[in-house]
N, C-alpha and C positions, 0 to 999 in steps of 0.2 A: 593481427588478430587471429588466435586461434582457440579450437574449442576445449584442445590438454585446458589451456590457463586459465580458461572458464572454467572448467568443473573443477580445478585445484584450488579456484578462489572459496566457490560455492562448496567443496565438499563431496562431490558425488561420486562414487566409485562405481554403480551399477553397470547397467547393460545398457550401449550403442548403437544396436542391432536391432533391436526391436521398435516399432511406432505403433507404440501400443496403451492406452488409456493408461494402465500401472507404470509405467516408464515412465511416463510424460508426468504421472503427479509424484513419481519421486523424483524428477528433476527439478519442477516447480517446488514441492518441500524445501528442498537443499537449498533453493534458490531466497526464498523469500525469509530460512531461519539463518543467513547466511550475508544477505544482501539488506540493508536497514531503507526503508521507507522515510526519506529526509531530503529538509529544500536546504539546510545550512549554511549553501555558499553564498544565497543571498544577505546572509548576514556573517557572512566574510568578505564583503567586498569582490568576490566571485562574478562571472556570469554564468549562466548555465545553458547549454548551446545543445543543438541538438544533431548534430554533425556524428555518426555512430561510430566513428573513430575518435571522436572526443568522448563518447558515452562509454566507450569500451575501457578507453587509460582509464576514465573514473574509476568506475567501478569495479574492474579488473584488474587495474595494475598497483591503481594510487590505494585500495579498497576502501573505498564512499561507499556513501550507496546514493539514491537519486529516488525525484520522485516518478509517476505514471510513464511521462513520455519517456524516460531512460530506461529506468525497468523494464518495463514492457515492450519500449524498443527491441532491449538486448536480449531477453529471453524470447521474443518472436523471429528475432536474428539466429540462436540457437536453436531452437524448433527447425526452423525452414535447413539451416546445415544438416540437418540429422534427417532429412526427408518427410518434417509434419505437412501438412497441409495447412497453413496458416494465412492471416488476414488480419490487417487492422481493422478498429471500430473507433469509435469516436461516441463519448455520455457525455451528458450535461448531470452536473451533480447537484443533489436534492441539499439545502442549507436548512437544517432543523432551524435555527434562530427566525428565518422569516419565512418558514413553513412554507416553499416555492422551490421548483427546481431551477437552475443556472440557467441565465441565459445564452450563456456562451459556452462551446463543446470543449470541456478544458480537458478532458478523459480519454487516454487510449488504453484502447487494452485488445488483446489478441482474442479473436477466434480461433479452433484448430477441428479440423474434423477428420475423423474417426471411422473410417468401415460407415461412412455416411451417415451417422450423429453427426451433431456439431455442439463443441462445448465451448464454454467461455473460461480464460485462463488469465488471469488479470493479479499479477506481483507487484501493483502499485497504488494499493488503495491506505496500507497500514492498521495500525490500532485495532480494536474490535471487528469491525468493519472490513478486515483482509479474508476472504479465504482461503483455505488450507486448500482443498480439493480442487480441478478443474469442475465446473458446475456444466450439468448436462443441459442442454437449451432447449427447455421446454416448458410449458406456460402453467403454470398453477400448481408445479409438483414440490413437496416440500423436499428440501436438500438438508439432511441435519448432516453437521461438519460437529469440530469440537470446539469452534466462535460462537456457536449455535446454530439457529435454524435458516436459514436462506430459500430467498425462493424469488422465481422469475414471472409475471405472468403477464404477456402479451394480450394490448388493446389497440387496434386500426394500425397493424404493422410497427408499434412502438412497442419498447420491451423496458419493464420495470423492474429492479435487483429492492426487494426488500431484507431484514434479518430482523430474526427475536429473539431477543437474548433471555441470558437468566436472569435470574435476580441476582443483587450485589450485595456484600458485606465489604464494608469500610471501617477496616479497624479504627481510624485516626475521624475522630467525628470529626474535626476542625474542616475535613474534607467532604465532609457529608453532604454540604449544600454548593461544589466545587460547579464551576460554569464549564467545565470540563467532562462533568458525566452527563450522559447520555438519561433523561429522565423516563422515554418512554420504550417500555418493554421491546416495541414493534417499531422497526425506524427505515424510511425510506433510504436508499442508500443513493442511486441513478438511475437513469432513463439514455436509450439509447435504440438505433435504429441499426439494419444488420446491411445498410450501405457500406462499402469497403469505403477505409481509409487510407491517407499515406501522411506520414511523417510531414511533409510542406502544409496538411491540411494545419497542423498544430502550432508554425513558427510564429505567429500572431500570438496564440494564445502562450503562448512560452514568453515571448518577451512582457506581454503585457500581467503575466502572474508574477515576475520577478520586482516589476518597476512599478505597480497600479498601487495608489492607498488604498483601494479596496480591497486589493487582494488577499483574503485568510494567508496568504506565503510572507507577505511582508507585513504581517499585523502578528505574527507568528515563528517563532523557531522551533523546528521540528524534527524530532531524527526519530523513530518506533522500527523496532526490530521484535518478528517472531519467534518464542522460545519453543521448545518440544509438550508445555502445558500451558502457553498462554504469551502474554506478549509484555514489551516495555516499551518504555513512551519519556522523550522528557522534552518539556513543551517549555518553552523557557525556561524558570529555573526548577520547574517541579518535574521531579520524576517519579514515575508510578510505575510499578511492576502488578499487573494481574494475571491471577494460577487463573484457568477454566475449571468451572465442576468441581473446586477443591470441598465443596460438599454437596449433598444430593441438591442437582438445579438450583446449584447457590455461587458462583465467581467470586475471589476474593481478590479486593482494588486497592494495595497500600499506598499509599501518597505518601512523599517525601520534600521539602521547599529544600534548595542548595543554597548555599553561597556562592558568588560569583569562582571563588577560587577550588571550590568539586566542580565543575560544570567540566570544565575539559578533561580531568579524570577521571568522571565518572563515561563519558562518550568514549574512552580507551576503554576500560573496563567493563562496561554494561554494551556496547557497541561496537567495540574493536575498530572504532573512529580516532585517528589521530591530524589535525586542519592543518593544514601549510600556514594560515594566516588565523589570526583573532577575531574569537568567536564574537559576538555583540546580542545576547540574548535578550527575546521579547517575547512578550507574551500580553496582547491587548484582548482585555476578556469577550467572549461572544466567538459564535463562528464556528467552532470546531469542539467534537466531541468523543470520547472512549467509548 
C-alpha cells in the first residue's frame, strides 16, 4: 500500500507538504469525485471485509469503490500517512421512512483537527447527502457546500448532521412521485457522539448490513459517484444524474429506468466500475433517498 497509487487512483496532483484545512478538502474532493459510494458486491456474490489491506486492492488497485467503513477507513488511513490528526467516530443514521434514527452504529467517518478546530470529513455517505467540504464542528452554524446547506447542532454531548436542500425539477414527471426523492426540504441525515472509534467497533455491523433482510444494502444496489456539479446515482435499474443550482435555488433530477443489459455499461461509463462477477440488481422500494 502506498500513497503515489492512492492519489493516481483518486487524481490528486497538489501539495504533500502541507496539513492544512485546503489541502485536506482538495484531497477529500478528489477522493469522493473519484471514489463511487457503492455496496454492489453484495449483489455479486462478494463479501465485503474490512481488513485495510483488502479495502486498499478494492479500491485502489481493482478501482470499486465501497461504502462508509472502506471509504472512510482509507482516506483516514491517508490523512494519518500525511501527518493529519485523525480519529474514527461511529453515527447511528436517521431513516426518513420511519422518522427515527438507527439503532445500531452502522456509520464511520473521520474526525481530523486542525491548529485545534476539529472538523468532520466523512467520503462515505453518497447521493445528496455527501459533502463536498470537511465541515467545521460546531453546533448551530450553517455550512452552505454546493449539496446545499448543512449544519450540526449539539444536544447533551450528542451531535446531529442535518441538510436543506433546494427545490427539484424533474423533467421526466413519471418520476415525480419516485420513493427515491427526498420529499422534505430539511432532512436529518445522523447523530453521533465524538467517542473515538476503531475499525473492530464496526465488524458486526459489517456483516450484519451485508447478510440482514433488513438491511437498506440488501434490499438495495447502490453505486453514487460525485461529479464537479452534482452527483449520479443508479439504484437498481434507475439511474439519475443531478446538476446542483443548474438554476437559481432550483436542482435539476433526470431519471432514467435501464434494461438489465445497460446496467453494466452504464457502471463503466457513468462510474468507471467494471465487477469480476454478475451484477443481480434490486431495488425494494422504501428506505433510501436523493
Amino acid at each position: 500500500m502506498n500513497l503515489e497509487e492512492y492519489f493516481a487512483r483518486t487524481g490528486y496532483k497538489g501539495s504533500l507538504e502541507k496539513q492544512d484545512l485546503e489541502t485536506l478538502t482538495d484531497i477529500f474532493q478528489h477522493h469522493i469525485r473519484a471514489v463511487p459510494f457503492e455496496n454492489l458486491s453484495i449483489h455479486c456474490g462478494e463479501t465485503i471485509t474490512l481488513e485495510l489491506e483488502h479495502v486498499y486492492n478494492k479500491i485502489v488497485q481493482r478501482k470499486r469503490g465501497g461504502w462508509c467503513m472502506e471509504n472512510n477507513q482509507l482516506l483516514g488511513w491517508v490523512l494519518k500517512r500525511l501527518g493529519y490528526d485523525t480519529s474514527f467516530l461511529g453515527a447511528y443514521v436517521f431513516n426518513p421512512h420511519q422518522n427515527a434514527y438507527a439503532t445500531i452504529m452502522t456509520h464511520l467517518l473521520v474526525k481530523v483537527v486542525i491548529d485545534g478546530k476539529a472538523y468532520i470529513v466523512d467520503g462515505g455517505f453518497g447521493v445528496s447527502y455527501q459533502m463536498w467540504q470537511p465541515m467545521e464542528l460546531v453546533s448551530g452554524k450553517e455550512q452552505p457546500q454546493a449539496p446545499g446547506v448543512f449544519r450540526f447542532t449539539e444536544k447533551n454531548a450528542v451531535w446531529y448532521l442535518e441538510k436543506m436542500r433546494r427545490k427539484q425539477y424533474i423533467p421526466n414527471q413519471n418520476f415525480s412521485n419516485s420513493d427515491l426523492l427526498e420529499k422534505k426540504e430539511c432532512r436529518k441525515v445522523y447523530m453521533f457522539s465524538l467517542e473515538p472509534r476503531t475499525v473492530e467497533d464496526f465488524r458486526f455491523q459489517c456483516m450484519y448490513l451485508q447478510t440482514s433482510p433488513d438491511s437498506l444494502f440488501t434490499k438495495k444496489s447502490i453505486c453514487t459517484l460525485q461529479t464537479t456539479d452534482g452527483f449520479r446515482a443508479l439504484i437498481g435499474w434507475t439511474f439519475t444524474e443531478t446538476t446542483y443550482n443548474y438554476k437559481e435555488n432550483m436542482d435539476l433530477v433526470e431519471f432514467v429506468t435501464l434494461e438489465d443489459e445497460e446496467v453494466e455499461k452504464t457502471l463503466k461509463e457513468k462510474f468507471n466500475i467494471t465487477l469480476d462477477r454478475k451484477l443481480v440488481p434490486i431495488n425494494v422500494k422504501g428506505s433510501y433517498t436523493i
